[in-house]
CHARMM internal coordinates of N, CA and C (Angstrom, degrees):
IC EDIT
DIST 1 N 1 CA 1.4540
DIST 1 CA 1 C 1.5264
ANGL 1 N 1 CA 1 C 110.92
DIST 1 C 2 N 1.4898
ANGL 1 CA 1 C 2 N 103.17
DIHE 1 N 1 CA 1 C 2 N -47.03
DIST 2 N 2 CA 1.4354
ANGL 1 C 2 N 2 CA 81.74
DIHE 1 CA 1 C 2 N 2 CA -178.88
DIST 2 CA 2 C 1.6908
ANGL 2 N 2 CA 2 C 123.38
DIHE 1 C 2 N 2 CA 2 C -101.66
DIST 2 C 3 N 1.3197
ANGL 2 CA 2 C 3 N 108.35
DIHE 2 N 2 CA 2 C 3 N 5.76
DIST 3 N 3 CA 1.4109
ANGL 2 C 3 N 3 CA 112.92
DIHE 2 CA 2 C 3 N 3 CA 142.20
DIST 3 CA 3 C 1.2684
ANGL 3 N 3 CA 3 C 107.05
DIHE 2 C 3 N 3 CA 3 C -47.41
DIST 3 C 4 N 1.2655
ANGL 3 CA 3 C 4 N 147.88
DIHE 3 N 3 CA 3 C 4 N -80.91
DIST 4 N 4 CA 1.2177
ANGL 3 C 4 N 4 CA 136.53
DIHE 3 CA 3 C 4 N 4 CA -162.96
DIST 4 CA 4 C 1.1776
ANGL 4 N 4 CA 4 C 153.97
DIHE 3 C 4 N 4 CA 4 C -35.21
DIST 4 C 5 N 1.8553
ANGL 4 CA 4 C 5 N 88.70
DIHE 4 N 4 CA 4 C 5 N -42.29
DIST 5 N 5 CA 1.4566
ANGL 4 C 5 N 5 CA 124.63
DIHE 4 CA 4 C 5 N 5 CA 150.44
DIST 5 CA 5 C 1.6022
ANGL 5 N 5 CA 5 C 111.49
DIHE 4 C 5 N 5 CA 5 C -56.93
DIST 5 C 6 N 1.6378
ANGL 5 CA 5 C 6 N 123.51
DIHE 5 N 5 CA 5 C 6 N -54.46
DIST 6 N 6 CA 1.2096
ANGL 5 C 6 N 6 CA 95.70
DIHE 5 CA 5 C 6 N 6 CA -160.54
DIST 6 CA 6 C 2.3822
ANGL 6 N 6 CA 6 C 105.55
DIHE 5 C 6 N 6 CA 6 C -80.42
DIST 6 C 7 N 1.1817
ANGL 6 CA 6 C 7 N 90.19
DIHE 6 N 6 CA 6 C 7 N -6.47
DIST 7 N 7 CA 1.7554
ANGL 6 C 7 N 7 CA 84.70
DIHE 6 CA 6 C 7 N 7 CA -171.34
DIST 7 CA 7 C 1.6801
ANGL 7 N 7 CA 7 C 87.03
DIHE 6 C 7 N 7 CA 7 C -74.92
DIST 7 C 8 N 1.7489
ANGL 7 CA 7 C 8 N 137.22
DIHE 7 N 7 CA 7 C 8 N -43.18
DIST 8 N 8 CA 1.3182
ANGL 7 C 8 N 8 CA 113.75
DIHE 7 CA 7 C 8 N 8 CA -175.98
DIST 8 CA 8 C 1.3778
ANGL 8 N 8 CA 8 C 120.92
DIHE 7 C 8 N 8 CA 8 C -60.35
DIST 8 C 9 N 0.9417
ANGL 8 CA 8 C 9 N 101.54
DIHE 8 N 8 CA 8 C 9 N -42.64
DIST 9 N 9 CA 1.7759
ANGL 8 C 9 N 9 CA 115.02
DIHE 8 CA 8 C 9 N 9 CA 151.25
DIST 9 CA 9 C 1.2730
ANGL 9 N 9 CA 9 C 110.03
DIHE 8 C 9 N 9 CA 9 C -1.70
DIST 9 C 10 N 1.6787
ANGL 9 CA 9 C 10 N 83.88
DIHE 9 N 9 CA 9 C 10 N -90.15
DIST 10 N 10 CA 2.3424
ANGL 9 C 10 N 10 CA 104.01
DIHE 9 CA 9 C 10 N 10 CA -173.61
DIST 10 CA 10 C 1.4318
ANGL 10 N 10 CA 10 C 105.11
DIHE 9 C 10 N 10 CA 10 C -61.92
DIST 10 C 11 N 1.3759
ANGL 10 CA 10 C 11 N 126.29
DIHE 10 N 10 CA 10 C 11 N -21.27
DIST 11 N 11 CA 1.6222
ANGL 10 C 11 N 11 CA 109.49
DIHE 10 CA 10 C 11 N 11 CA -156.41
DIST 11 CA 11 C 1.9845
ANGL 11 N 11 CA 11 C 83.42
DIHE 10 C 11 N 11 CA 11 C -98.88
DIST 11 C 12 N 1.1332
ANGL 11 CA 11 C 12 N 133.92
DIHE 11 N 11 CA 11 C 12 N -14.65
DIST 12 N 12 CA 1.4854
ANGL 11 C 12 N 12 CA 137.82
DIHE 11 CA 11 C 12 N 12 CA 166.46
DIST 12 CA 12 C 1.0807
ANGL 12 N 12 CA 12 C 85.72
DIHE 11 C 12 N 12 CA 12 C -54.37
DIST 12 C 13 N 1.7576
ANGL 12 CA 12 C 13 N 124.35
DIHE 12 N 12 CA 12 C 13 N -78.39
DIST 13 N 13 CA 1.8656
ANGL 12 C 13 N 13 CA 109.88
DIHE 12 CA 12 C 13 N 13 CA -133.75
DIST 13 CA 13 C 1.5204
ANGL 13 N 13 CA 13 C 88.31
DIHE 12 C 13 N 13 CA 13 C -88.87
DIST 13 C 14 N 1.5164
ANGL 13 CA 13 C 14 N 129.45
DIHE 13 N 13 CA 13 C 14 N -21.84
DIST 14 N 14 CA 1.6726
ANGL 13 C 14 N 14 CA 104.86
DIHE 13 CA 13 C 14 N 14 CA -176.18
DIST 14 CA 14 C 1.7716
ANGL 14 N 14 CA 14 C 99.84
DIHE 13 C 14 N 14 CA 14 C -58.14
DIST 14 C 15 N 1.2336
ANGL 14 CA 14 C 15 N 128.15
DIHE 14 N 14 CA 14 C 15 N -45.76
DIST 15 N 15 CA 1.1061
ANGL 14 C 15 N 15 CA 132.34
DIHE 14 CA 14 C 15 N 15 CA -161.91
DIST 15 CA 15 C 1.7253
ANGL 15 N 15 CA 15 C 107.57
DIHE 14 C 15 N 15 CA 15 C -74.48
DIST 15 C 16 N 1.2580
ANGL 15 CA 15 C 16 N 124.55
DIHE 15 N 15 CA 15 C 16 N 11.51
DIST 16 N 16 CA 1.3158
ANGL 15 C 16 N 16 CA 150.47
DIHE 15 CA 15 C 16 N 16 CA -165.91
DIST 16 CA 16 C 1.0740
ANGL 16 N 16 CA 16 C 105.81
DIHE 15 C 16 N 16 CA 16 C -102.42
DIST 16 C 17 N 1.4652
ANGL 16 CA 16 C 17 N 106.14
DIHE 16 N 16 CA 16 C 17 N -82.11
DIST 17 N 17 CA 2.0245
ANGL 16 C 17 N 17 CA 116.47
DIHE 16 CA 16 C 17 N 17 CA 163.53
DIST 17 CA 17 C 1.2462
ANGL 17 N 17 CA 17 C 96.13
DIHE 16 C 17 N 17 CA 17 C -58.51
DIST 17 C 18 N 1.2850
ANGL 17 CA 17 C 18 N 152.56
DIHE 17 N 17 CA 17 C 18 N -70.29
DIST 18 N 18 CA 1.4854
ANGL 17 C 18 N 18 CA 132.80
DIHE 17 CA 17 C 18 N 18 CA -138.40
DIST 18 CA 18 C 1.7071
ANGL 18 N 18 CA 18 C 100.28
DIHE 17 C 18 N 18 CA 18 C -46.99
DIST 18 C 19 N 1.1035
ANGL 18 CA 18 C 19 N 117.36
DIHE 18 N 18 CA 18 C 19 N -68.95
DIST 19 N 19 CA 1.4506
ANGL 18 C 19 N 19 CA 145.43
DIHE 18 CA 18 C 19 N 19 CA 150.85
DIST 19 CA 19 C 1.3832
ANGL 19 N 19 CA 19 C 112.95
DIHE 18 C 19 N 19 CA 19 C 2.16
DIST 19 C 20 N 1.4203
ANGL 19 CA 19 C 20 N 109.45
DIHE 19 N 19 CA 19 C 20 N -77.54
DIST 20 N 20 CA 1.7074
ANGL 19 C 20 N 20 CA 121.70
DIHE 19 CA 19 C 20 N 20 CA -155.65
DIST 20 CA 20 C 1.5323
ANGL 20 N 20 CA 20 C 84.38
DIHE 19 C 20 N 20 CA 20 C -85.18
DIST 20 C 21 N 1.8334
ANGL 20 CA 20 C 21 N 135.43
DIHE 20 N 20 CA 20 C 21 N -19.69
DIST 21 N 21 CA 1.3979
ANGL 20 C 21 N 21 CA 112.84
DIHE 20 CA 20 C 21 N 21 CA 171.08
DIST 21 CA 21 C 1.2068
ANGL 21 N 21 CA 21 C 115.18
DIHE 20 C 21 N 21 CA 21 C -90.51
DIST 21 C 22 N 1.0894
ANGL 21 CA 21 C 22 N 133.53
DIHE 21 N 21 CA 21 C 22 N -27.09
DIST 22 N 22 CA 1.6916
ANGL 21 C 22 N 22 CA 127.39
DIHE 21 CA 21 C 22 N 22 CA 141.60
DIST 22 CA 22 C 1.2635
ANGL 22 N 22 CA 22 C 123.56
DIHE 21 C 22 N 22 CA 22 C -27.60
DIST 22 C 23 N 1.3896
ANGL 22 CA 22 C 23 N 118.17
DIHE 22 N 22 CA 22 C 23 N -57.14
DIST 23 N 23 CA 2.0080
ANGL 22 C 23 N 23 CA 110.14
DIHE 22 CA 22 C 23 N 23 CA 178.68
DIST 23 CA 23 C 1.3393
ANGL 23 N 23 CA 23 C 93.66
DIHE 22 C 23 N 23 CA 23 C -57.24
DIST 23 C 24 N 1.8706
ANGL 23 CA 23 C 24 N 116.44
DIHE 23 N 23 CA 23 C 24 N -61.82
DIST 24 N 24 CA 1.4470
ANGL 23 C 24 N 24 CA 88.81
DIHE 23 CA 23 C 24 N 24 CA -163.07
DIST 24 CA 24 C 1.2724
ANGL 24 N 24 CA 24 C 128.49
DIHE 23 C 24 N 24 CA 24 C -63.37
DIST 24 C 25 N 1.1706
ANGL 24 CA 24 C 25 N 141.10
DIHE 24 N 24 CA 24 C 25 N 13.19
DIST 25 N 25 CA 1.5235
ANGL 24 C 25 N 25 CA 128.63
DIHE 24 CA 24 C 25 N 25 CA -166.89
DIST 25 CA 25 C 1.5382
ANGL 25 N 25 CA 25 C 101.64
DIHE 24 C 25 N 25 CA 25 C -108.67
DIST 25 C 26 N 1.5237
ANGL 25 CA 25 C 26 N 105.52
DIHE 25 N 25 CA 25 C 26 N -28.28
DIST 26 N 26 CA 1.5842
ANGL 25 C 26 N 26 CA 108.16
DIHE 25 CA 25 C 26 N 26 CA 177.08
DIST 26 CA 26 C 1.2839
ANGL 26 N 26 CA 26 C 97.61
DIHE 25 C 26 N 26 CA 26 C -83.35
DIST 26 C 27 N 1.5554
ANGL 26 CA 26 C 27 N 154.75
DIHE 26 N 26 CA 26 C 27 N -12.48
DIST 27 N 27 CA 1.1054
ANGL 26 C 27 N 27 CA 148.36
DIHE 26 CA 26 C 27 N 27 CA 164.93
DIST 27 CA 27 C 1.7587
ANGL 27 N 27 CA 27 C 107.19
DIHE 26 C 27 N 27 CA 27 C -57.67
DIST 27 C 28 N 1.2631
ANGL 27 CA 27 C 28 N 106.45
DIHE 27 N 27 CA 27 C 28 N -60.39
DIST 28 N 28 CA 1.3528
ANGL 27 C 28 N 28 CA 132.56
DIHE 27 CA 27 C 28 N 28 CA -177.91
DIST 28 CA 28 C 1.5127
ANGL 28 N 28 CA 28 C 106.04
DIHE 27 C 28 N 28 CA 28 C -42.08
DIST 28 C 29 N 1.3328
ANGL 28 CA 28 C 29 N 107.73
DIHE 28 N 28 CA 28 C 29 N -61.44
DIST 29 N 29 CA 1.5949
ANGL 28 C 29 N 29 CA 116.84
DIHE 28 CA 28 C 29 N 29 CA -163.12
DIST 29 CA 29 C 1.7691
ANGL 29 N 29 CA 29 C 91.28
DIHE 28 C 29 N 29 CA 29 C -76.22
DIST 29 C 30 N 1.0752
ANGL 29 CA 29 C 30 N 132.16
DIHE 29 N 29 CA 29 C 30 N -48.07
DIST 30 N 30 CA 1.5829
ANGL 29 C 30 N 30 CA 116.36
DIHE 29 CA 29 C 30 N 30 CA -177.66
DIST 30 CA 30 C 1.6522
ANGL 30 N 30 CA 30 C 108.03
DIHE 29 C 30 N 30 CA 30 C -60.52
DIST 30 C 31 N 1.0703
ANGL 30 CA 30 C 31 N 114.73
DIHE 30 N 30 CA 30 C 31 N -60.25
DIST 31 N 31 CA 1.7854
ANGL 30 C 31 N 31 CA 119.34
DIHE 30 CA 30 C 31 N 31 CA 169.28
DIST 31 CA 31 C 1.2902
ANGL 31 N 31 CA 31 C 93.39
DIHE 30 C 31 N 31 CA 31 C -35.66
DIST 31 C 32 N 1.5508
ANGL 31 CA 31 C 32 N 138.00
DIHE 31 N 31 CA 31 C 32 N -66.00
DIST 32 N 32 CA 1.4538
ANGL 31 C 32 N 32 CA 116.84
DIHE 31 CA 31 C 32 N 32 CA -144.04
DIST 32 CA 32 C 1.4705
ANGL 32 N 32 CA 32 C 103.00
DIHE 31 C 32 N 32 CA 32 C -82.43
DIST 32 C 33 N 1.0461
ANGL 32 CA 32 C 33 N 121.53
DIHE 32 N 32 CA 32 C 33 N -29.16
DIST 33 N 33 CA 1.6077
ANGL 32 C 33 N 33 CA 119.59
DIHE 32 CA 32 C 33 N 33 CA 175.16
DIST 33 CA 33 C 1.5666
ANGL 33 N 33 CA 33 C 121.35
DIHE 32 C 33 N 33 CA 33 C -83.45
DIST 33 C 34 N 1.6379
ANGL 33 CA 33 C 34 N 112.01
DIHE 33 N 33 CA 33 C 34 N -16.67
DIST 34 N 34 CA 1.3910
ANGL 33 C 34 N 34 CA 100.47
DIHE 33 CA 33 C 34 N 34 CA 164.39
DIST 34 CA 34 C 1.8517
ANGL 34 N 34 CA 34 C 111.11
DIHE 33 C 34 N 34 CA 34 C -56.54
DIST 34 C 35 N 0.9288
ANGL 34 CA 34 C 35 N 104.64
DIHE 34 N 34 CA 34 C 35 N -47.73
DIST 35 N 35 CA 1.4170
ANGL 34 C 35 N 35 CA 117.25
DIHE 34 CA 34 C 35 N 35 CA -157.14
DIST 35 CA 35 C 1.6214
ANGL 35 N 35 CA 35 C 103.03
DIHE 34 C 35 N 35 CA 35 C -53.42
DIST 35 C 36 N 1.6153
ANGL 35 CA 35 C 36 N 129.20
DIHE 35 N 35 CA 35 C 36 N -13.62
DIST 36 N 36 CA 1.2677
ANGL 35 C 36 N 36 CA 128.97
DIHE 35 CA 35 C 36 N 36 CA -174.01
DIST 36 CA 36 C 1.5830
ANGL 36 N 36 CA 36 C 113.66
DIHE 35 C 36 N 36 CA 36 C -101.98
DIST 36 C 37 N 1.2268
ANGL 36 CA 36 C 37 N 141.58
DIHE 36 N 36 CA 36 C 37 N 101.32
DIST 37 N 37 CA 1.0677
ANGL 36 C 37 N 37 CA 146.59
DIHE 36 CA 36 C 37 N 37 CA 140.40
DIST 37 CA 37 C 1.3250
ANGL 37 N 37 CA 37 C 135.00
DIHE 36 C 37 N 37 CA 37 C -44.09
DIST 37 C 38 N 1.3247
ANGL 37 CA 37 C 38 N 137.99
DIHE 37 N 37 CA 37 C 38 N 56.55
DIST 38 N 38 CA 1.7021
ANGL 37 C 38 N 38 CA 107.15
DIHE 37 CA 37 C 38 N 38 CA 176.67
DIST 38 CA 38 C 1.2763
ANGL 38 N 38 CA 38 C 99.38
DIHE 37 C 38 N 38 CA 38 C -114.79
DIST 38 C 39 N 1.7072
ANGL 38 CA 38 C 39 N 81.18
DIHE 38 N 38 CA 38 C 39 N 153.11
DIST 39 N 39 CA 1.7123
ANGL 38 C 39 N 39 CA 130.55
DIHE 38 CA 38 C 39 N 39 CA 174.57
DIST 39 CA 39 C 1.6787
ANGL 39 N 39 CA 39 C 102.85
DIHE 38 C 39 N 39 CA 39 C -79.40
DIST 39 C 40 N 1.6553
ANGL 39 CA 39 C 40 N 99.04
DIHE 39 N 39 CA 39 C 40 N 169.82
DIST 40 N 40 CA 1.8310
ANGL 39 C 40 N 40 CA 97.91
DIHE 39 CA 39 C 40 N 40 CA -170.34
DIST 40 CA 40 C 1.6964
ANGL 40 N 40 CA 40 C 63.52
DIHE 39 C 40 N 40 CA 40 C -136.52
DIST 40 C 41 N 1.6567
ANGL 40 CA 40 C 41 N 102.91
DIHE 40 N 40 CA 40 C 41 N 133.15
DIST 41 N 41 CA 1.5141
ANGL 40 C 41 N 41 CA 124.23
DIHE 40 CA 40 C 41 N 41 CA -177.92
DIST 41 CA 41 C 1.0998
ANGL 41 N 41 CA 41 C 115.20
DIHE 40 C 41 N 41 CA 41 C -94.53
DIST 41 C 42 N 1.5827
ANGL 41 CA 41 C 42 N 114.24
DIHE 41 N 41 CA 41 C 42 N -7.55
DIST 42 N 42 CA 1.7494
ANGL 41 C 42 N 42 CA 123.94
DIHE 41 CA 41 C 42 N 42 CA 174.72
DIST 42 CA 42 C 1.2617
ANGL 42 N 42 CA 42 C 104.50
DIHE 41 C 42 N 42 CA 42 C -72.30
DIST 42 C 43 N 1.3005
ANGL 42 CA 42 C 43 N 129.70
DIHE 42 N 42 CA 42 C 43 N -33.36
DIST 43 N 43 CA 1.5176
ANGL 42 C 43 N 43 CA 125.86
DIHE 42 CA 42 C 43 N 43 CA 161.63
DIST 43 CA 43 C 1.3824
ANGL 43 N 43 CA 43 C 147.21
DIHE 42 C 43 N 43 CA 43 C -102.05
DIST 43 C 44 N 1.4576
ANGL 43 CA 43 C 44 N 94.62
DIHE 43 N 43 CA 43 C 44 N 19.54
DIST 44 N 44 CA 1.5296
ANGL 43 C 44 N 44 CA 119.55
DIHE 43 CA 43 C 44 N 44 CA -147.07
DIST 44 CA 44 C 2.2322
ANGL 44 N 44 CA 44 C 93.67
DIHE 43 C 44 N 44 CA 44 C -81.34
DIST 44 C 45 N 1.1244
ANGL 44 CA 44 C 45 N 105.97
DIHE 44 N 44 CA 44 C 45 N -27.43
DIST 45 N 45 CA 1.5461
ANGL 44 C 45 N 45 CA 109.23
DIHE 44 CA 44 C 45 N 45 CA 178.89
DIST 45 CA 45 C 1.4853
ANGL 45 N 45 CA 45 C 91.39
DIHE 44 C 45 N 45 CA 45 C -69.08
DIST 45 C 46 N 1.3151
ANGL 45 CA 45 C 46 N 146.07
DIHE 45 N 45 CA 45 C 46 N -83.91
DIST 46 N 46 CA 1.1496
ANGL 45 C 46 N 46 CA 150.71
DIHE 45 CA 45 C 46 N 46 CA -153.88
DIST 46 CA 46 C 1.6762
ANGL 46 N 46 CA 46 C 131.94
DIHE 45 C 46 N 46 CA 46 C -77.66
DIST 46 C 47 N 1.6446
ANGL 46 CA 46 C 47 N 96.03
DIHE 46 N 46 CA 46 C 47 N -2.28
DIST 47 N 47 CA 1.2286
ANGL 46 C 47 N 47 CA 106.82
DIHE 46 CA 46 C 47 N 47 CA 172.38
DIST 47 CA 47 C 1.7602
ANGL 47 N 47 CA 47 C 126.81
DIHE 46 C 47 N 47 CA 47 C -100.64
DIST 47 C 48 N 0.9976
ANGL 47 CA 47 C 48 N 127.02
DIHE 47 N 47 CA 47 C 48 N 102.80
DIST 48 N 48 CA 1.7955
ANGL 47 C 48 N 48 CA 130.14
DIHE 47 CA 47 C 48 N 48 CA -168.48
DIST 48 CA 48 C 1.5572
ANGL 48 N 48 CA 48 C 104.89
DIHE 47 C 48 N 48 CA 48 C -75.69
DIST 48 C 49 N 0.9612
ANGL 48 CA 48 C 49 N 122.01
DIHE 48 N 48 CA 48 C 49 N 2.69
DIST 49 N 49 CA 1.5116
ANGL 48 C 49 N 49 CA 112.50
DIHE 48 CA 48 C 49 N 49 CA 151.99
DIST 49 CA 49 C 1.7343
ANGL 49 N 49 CA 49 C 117.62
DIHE 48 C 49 N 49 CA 49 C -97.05
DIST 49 C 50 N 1.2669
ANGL 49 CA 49 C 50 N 101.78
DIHE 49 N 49 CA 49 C 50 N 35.98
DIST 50 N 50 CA 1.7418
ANGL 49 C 50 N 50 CA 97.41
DIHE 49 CA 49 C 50 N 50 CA 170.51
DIST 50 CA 50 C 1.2630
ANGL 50 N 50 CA 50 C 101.74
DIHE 49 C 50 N 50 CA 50 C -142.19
DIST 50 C 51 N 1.7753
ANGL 50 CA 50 C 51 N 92.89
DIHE 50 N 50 CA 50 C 51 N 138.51
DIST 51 N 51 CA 1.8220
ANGL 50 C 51 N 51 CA 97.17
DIHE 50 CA 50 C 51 N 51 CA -172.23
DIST 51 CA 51 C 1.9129
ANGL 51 N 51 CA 51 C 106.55
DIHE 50 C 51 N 51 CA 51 C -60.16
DIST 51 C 52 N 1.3378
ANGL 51 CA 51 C 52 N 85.59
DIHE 51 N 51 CA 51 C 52 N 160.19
DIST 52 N 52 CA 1.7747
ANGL 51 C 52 N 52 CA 99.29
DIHE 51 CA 51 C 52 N 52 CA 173.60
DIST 52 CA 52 C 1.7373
ANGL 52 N 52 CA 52 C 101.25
DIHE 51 C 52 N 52 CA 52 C -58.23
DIST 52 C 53 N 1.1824
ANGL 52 CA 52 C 53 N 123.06
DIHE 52 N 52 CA 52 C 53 N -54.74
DIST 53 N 53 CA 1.3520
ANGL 52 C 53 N 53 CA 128.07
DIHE 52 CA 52 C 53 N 53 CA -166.94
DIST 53 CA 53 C 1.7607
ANGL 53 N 53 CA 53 C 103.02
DIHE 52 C 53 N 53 CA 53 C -65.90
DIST 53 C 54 N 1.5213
ANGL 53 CA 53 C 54 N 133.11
DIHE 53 N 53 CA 53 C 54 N -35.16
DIST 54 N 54 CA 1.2545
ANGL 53 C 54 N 54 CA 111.64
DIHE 53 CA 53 C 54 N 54 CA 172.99
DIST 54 CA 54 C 1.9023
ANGL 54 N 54 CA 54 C 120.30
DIHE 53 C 54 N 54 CA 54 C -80.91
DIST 54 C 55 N 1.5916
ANGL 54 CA 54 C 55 N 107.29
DIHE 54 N 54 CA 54 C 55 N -9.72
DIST 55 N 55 CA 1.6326
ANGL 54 C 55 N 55 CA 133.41
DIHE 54 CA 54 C 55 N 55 CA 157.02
DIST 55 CA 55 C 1.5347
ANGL 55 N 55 CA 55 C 98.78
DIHE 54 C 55 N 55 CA 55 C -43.34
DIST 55 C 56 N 1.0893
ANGL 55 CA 55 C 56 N 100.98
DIHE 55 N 55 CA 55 C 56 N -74.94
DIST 56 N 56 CA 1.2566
ANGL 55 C 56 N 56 CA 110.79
DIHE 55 CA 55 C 56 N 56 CA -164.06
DIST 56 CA 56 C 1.7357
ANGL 56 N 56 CA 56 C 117.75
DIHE 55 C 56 N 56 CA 56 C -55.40
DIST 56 C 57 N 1.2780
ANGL 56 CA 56 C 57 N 113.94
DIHE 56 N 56 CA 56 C 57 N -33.87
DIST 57 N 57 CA 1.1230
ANGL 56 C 57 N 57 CA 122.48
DIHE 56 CA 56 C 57 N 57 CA -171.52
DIST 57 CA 57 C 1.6478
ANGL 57 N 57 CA 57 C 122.72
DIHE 56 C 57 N 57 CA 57 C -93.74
DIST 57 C 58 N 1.6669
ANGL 57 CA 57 C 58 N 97.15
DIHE 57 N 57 CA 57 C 58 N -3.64
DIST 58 N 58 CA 1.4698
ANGL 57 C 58 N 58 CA 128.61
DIHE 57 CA 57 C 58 N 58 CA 159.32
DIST 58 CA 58 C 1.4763
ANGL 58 N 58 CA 58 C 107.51
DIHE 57 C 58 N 58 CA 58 C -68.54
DIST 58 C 59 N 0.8285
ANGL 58 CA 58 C 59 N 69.85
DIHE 58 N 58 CA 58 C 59 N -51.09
DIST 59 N 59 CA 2.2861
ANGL 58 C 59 N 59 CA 91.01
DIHE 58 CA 58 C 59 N 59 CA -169.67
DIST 59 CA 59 C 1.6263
ANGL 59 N 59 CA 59 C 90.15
DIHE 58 C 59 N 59 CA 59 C -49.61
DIST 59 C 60 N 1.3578
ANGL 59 CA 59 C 60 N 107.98
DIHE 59 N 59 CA 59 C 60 N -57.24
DIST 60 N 60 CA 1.9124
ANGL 59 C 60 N 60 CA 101.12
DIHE 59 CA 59 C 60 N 60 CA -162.48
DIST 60 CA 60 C 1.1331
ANGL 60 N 60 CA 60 C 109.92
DIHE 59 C 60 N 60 CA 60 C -81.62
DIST 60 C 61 N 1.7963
ANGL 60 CA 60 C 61 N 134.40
DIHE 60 N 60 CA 60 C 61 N -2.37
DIST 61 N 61 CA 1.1301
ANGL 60 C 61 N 61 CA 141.26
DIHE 60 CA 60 C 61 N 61 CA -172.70
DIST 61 CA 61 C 1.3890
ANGL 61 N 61 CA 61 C 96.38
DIHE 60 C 61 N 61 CA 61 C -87.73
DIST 61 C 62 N 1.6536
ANGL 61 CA 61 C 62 N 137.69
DIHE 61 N 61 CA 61 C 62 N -61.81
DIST 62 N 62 CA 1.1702
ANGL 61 C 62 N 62 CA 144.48
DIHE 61 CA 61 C 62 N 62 CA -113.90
DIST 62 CA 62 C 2.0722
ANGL 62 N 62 CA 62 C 73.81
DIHE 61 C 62 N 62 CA 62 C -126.00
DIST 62 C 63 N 1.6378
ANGL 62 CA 62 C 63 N 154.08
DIHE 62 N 62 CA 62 C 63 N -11.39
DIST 63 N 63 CA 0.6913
ANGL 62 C 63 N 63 CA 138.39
DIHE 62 CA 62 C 63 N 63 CA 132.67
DIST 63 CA 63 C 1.9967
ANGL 63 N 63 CA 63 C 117.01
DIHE 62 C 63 N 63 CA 63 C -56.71
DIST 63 C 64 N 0.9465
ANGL 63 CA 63 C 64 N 112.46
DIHE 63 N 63 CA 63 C 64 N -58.02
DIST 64 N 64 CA 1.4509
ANGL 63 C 64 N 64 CA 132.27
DIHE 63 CA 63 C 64 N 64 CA -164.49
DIST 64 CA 64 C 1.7856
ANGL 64 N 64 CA 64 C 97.74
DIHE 63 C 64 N 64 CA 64 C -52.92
DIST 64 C 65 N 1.6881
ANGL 64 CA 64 C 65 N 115.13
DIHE 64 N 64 CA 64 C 65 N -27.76
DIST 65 N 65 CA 1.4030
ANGL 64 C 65 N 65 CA 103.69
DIHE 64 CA 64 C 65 N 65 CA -176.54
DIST 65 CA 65 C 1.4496
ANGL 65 N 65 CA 65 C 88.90
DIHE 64 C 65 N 65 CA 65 C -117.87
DIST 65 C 66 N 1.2259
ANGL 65 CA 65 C 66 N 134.52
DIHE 65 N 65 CA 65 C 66 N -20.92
DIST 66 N 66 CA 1.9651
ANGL 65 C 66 N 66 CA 122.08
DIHE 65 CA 65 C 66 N 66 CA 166.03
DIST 66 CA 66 C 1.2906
ANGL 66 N 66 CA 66 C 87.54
DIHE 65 C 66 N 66 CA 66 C 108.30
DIST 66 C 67 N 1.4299
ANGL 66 CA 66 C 67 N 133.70
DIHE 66 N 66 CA 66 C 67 N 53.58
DIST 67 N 67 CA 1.6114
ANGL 66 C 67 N 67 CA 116.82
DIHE 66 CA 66 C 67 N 67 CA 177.50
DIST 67 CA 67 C 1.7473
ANGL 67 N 67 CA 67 C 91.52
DIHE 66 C 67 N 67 CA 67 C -115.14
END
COOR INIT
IC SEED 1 N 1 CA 1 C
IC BUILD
């Protein structure tokens, strides 16, 4: 009997952490990929949704390798 009790016990809190380390990793992975922005510099002259400052930094990339 009270074997029983203590394995519902463990299979509660394993299923506790399994769980609460699952949210965090999908927390993690959305946080870490919000944080990345990139632009595609093949259109970066003709496109008005890209700041002047990442324009610009197209410009010295796509000189800097001769494309």
């Amino acid at each position: 009997m009270q074997n029983n009790v203590i394995r519902k016990t463990l299979d509660v809190f394993l299923a506790f952490i399994v769980g609460m380390s699952t949210i965090m990793l999908i927390i993690w992975f959305a946080l870490y990929n919000a944080e990345k922005i990139k632009y595609d510099c093949s259109i970066a002259e003709i496109s008005p949704d890209i700041p002047l400052e990442v324009k610009e930094e197209c410009q010295n990339l796509l000189r800097a390798h001769n494309l």
